[in-house]
C-alpha positions in Angstrom: -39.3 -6.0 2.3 -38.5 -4.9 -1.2 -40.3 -2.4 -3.0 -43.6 -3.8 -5.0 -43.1 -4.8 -8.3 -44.9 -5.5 -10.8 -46.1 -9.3 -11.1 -45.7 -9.9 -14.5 -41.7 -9.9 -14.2 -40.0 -13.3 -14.3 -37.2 -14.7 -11.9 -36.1 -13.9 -8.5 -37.7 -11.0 -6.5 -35.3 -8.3 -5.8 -34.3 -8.1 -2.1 -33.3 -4.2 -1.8 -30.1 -2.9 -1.1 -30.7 -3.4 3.0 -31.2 -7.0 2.8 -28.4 -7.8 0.2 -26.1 -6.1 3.0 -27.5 -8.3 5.4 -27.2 -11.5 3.5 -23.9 -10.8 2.3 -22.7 -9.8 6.1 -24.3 -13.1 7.4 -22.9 -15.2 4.4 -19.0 -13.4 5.5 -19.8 -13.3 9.0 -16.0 -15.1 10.1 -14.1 -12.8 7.5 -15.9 -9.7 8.8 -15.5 -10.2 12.8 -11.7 -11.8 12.1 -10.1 -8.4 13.6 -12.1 -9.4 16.7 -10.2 -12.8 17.5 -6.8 -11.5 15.7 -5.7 -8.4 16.9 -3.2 -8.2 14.1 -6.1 -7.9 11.7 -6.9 -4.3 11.1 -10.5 -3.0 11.7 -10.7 -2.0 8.0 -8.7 -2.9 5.4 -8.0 0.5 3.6 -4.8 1.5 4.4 -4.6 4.0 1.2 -7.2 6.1 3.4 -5.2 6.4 6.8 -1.9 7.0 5.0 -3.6 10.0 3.7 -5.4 10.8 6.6 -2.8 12.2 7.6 -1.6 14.1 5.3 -5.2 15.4 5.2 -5.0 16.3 8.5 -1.2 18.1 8.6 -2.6 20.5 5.7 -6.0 21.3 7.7 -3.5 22.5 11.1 -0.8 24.3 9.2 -3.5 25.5 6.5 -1.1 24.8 3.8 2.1 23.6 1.8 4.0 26.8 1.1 5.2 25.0 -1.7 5.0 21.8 -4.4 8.1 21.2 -3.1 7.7 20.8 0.5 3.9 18.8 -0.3 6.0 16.1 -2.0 8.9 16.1 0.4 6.6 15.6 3.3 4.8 13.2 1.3 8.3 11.6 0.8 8.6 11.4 4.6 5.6 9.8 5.7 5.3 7.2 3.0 8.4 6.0 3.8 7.9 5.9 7.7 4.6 3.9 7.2 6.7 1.6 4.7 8.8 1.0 7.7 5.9 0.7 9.9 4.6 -2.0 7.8 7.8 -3.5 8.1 7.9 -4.0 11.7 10.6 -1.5 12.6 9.6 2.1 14.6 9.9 5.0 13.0 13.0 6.2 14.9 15.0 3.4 14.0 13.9 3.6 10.3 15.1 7.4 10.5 18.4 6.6 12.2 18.6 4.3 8.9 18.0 7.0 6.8 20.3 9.3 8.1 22.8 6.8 7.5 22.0 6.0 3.9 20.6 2.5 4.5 17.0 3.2 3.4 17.1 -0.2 1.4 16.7 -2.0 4.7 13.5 -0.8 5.0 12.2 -0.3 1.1 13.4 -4.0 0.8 
């Protein structure tokens, strides 16, 4: 239950931020469990974060980017890969692409 309040305030009585979770999780219930019946539905919806997960993660092994230059060329790399990823075609295929100057099959 929410905090007391005092009874001379008019309207609703606030529920707390516990219960508003609740209700609203009830209210969305089929939204919320979707990536349970459709596995094609991810388990969260923030791609932005994994993408940089990554790159998170490749500067925590190596300790570093020696340089601006390599940061943004490796940032270059992987946002293009997980463009292609999106896209439905492996990352091999989408660097055998690249290699042959047909990147706009897979940026388009």
């Amino acid at each position: 239950p929410p905090d007391k309040i005092e009874p001379k305030k008019r309207g609703k009585k606030k529920k707390g931020k516990e219960r508003a979770l609740i209700d609203r999780l009830i209210k969305l219930k089929d939204s919320v469990c979707l990536f349970i019946h459709n596995f094609l539905v991810p388990f969260d919806n923030n791609q932005a974060e994994r993408d940089l997960r990554n790159v998170k993660t490749k500067a925590k092994v190596s300790g570093c980017f020696r340089t601006k230059a390599g940061a943004q060329t490796y940032l270059k790399i992987t946002s293009y890969l997980s463009t292609a990823k999106k896209h439905g075609i492996n990352a091999f295929e989408a660097l055998a692409l690249a290699f042959k100057g047909e990147t706009e099959k897979v940026l388009i």
